[in-house]
C-alpha positions as a printed Julia matrix, in Angstrom:
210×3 Matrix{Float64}:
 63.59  19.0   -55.62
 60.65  20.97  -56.96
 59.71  24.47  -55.85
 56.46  23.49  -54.3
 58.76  20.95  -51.97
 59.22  22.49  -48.34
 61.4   20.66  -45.94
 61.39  22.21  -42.81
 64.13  21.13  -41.02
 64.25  22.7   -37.41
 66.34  20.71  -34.89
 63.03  19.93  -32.38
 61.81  18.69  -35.66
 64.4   16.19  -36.29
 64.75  15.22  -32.33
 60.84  14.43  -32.54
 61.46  12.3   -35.76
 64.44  10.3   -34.68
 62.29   9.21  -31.94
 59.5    8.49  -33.79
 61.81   6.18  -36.19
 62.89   3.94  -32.63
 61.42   0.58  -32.32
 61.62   0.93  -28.53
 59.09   4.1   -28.7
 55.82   3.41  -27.23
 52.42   3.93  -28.64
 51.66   6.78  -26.32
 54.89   8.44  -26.95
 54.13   8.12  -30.31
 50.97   9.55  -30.67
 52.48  12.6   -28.59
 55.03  12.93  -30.83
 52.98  12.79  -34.19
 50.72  15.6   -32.85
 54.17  17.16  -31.47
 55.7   17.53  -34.97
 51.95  17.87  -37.28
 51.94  21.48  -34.26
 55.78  22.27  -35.56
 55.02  21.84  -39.01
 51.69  23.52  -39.17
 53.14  26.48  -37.76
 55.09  26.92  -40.95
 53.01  25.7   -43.22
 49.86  28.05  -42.09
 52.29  31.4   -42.2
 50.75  32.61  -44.77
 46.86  32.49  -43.76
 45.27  35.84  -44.66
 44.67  38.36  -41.97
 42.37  41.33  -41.87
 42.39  43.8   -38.43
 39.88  43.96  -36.16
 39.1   47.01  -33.19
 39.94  45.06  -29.92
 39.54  47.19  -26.76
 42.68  46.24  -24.68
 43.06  47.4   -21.07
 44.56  50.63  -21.96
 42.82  51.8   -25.28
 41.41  50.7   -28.04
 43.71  49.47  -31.2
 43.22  47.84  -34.76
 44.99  44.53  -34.49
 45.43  41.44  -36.94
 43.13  38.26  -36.73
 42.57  35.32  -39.41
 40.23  36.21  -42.19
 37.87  34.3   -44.25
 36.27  30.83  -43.85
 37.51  28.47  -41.38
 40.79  26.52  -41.93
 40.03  22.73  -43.22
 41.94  19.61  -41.9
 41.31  16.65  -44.04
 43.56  13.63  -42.72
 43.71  10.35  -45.23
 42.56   7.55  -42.71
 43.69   6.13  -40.52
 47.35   7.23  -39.91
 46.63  10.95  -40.92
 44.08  11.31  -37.47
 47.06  11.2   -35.76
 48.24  14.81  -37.27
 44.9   16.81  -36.67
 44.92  17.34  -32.77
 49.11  19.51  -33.65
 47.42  21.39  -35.94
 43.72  22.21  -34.12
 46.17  23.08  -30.91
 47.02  26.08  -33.39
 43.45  26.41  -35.12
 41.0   25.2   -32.66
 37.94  26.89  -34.95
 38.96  24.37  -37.92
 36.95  21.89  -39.63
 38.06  18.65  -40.01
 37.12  16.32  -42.86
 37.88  12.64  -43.6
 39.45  11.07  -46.85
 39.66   7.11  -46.38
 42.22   5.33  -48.83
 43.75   1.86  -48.56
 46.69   0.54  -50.34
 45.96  -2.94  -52.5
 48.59  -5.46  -50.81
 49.47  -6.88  -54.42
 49.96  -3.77  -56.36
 50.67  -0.9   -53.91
 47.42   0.96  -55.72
 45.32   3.5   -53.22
 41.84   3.06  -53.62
 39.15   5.27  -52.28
 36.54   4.0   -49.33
 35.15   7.3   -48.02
 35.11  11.16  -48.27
 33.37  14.04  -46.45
 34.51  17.05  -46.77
 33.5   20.84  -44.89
 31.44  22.92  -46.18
 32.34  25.9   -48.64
 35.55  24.01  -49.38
 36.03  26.39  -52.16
 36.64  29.0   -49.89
 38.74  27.32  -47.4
 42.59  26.61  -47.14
 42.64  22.91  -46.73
 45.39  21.12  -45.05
 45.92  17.53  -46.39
 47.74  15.6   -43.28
 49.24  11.82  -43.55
 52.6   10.83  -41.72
 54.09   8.84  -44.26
 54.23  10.05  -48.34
 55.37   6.41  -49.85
 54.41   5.92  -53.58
 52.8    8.96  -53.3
 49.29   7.03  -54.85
 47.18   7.8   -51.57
 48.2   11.83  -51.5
 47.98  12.45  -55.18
 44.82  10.65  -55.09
 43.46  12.56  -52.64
 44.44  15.49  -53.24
 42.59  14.62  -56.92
 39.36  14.38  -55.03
 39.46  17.39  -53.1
 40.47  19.26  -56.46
 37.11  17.2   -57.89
 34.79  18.59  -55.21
 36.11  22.11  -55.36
 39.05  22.67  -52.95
 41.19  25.48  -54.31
 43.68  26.29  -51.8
 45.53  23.15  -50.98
 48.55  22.29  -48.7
 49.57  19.23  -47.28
 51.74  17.68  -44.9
 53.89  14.89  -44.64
 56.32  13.99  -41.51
 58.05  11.01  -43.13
 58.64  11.01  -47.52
 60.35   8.94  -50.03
 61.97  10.35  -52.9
 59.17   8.32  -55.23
 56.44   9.55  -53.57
 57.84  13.25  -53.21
 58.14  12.56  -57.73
 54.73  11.5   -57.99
 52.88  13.86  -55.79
 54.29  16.97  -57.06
 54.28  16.32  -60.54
 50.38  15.47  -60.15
 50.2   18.78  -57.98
 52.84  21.05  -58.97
 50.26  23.68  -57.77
 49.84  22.22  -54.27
 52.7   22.85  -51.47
 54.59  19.75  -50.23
 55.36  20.26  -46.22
 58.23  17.39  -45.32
 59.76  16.75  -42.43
 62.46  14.1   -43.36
 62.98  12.7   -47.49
 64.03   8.96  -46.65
 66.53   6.83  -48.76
 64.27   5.08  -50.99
 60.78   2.2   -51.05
 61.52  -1.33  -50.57
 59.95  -4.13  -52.83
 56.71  -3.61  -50.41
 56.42   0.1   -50.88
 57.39   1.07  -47.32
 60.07   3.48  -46.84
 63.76   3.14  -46.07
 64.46   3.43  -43.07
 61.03   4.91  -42.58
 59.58   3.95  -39.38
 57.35   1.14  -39.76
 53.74   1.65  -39.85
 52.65   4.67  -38.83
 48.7    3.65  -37.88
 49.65   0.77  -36.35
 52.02   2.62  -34.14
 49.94   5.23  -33.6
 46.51   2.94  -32.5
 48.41   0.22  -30.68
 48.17  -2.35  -33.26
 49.42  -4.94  -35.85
């Protein structure tokens, strides 16, 4: 596995994904769940956001104390599954932007193609968190990770609940320079590019539909 390839492994974080992978789990518990594990993840993938201290006047005296520095965290989900991920991660960052990449997959040859992209401002300055439930071929995240790159993002992680080993190949040797948050690598694709035994489709379970 390549060095930019973080698993996390935490035992909430595997209770949350085995029952995310049930059949039986409902859409609300689902969506609970996603934002559940995109909180447990960004936790550990934002410990290294720069700080800077501040004078804060607490009720005893005054002290110098550590707050986030610089711009404003960015949360760019890939539409649609990857909305599922932001509200985790703004419980943690409530002042973040969030911006919107839009990819679909072509049925026939498993190709992402690009529909839409808006992006926060002074994206150059920003550390940009890249959030999608499911890293399959890998197409979609390398893709969009490429755009980001295009229109300036620097500072890139992104984040991943669900992975096959093909899409975990592609993305990081497209981004070796971009860190790879995974909560679970699955067995392998099938001959539709879904993973094995994956979970089905995460924006369908998510929204309620088919």
């Amino acid at each position: 596995m390549s060095d930019n390839v973080i698993i996390l492994d935490h035992p909430l974080l595997k209770h949350k994904v085995s029952r995310l992978r049930d059949k039986n789990t409902g859409t609300n518990e689902f969506r609970s769940l996603i934002e559940e594990i995109a909180m447990l993840m960004g936790y550990e993938a934002l410990r290294d956001l720069p700080i800077e201290d501040i004078e804060v006047q607490t009720p005893i005296e005054s002290c110098h104390t550590p707050v986030i520095s610089g711009k404003k965290l960015a949360i760019v989900p890939i539409l649609r599954a990857g909305l599922g991920m932001v509200g985790g991660i703004l419980a943690l960052v409530p002042s973040a932007k969030v911006g919107h990449i839009g990819m679909y997959r072509d049925e026939e040859t498993h190709e992402p193609h690009e529909y839409y992209c808006k992006l926060p401002d002074a994206i150059d300055e920003r550390t940009i968190v890249v959030v999608d439930p499911m890293l399959a071929t890998g197409g979609s995240a390398a893709d969009a990770v490429s755009l980001i790159k295009a229109k300036g993002g620097r500072h890139i992680k992104f984040m991943s609940i669900i992975a096959a080993p093909e899409g975990v190949k592609k993305f990081t040797e497209a981004h070796p320079d971009v860190d790879l948050y995974i909560a679970q690598v699955d067995r392998c694709l099938n001959e539709n590019a879904y993973i094995c035994p994956g979970l089905g489709d995460a924006g369908d379970r998510i929204f309620g539909t088919k």
